[in-house]
C-alpha positions as CSV (number, residue, x, y, z in Angstrom):
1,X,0.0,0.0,0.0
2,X,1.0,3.6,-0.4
3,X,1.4,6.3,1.6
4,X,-1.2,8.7,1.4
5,X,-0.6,12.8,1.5
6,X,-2.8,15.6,0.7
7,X,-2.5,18.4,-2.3
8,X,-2.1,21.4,0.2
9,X,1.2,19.7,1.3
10,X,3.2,19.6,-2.2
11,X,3.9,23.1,-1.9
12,X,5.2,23.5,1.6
13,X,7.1,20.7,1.0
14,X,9.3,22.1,-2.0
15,X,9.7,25.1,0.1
16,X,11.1,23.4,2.8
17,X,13.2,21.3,0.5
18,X,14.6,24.7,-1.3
19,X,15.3,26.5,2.4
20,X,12.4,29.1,3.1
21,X,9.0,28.6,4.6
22,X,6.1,29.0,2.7
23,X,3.0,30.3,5.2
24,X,-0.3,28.2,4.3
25,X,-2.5,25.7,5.4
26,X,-0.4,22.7,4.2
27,X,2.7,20.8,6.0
28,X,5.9,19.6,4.8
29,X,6.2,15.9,3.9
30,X,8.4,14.9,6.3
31,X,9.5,11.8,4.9
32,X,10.5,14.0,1.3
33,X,12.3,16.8,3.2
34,X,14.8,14.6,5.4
35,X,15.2,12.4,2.0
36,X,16.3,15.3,0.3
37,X,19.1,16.1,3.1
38,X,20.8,13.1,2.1
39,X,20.9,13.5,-1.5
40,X,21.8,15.6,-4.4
41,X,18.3,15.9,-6.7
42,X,15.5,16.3,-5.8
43,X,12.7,15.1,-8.6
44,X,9.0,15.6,-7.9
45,X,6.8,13.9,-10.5
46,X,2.9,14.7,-10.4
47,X,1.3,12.3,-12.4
48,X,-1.9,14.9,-12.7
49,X,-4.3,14.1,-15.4
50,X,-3.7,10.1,-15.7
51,X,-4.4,9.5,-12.3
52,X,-2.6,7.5,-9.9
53,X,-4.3,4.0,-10.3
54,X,-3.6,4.2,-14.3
55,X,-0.2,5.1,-13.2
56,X,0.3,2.1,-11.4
57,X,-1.1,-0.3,-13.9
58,X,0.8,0.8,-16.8
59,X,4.0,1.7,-14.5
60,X,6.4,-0.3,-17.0
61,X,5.3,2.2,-19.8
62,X,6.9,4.9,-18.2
63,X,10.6,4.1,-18.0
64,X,11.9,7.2,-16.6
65,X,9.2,7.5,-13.9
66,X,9.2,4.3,-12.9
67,X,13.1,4.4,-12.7
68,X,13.0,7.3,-10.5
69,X,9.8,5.7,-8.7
70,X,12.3,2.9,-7.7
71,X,15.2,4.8,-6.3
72,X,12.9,6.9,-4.2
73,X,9.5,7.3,-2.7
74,X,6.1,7.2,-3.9
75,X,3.4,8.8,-2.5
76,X,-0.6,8.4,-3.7
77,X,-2.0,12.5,-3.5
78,X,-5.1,13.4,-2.2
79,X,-7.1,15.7,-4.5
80,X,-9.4,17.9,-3.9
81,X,-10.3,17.8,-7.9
82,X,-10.4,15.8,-11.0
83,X,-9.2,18.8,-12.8
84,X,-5.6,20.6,-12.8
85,X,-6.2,23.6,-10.3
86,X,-4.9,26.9,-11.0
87,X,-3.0,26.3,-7.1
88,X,-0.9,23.2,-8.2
89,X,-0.5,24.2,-11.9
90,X,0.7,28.1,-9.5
91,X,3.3,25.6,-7.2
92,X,4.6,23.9,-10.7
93,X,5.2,27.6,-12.5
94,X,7.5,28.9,-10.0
């Protein structure tokens, strides 16, 4: 089974992971930000649109995602929508 994490907490988390606070309603992933202390990239895949159930049946398909998938963590992400939102498409743009 997967971990699961909410939306409101990808941004905080990158923030965290780059040095500054960010002030909202969402918390660091803990597990992502003491990773990436011990480490030298940092890669954050959001597999958006497809959905993380289609992601996990056609993992093999995706060669460098599932390669990084491996070496890392994987985390199943609470939306709040089954669209993009302009607030993750915001975190993605900066």
């Amino acid at each position: 089974m997967f971990e699961i994490v909410k939306q409101i907490d990808v941004t905080p988390t990158i923030a965290k992971v780059l040095g500054f606070k960010f002030p909202c309603d969402g918390k660091p992933i803990n597990k992502i930000v003491k990773l990436s202390k011990h480490c030298n990239h940092v890669v954050l895949l959001t597999i958006d649109s497809l959905g993380f159930e289609e992601y996990i049946k056609q993992r093999n398909s995706f060669k460098f995602v599932s390669k990084a998938e491996s070496s890392g963590l994987l985390f199943k992400c609470l939306s709040y929508s089954y669209y993009t939102t302009p607030s993750i498409a915001t975190c993605f743009a900066v």
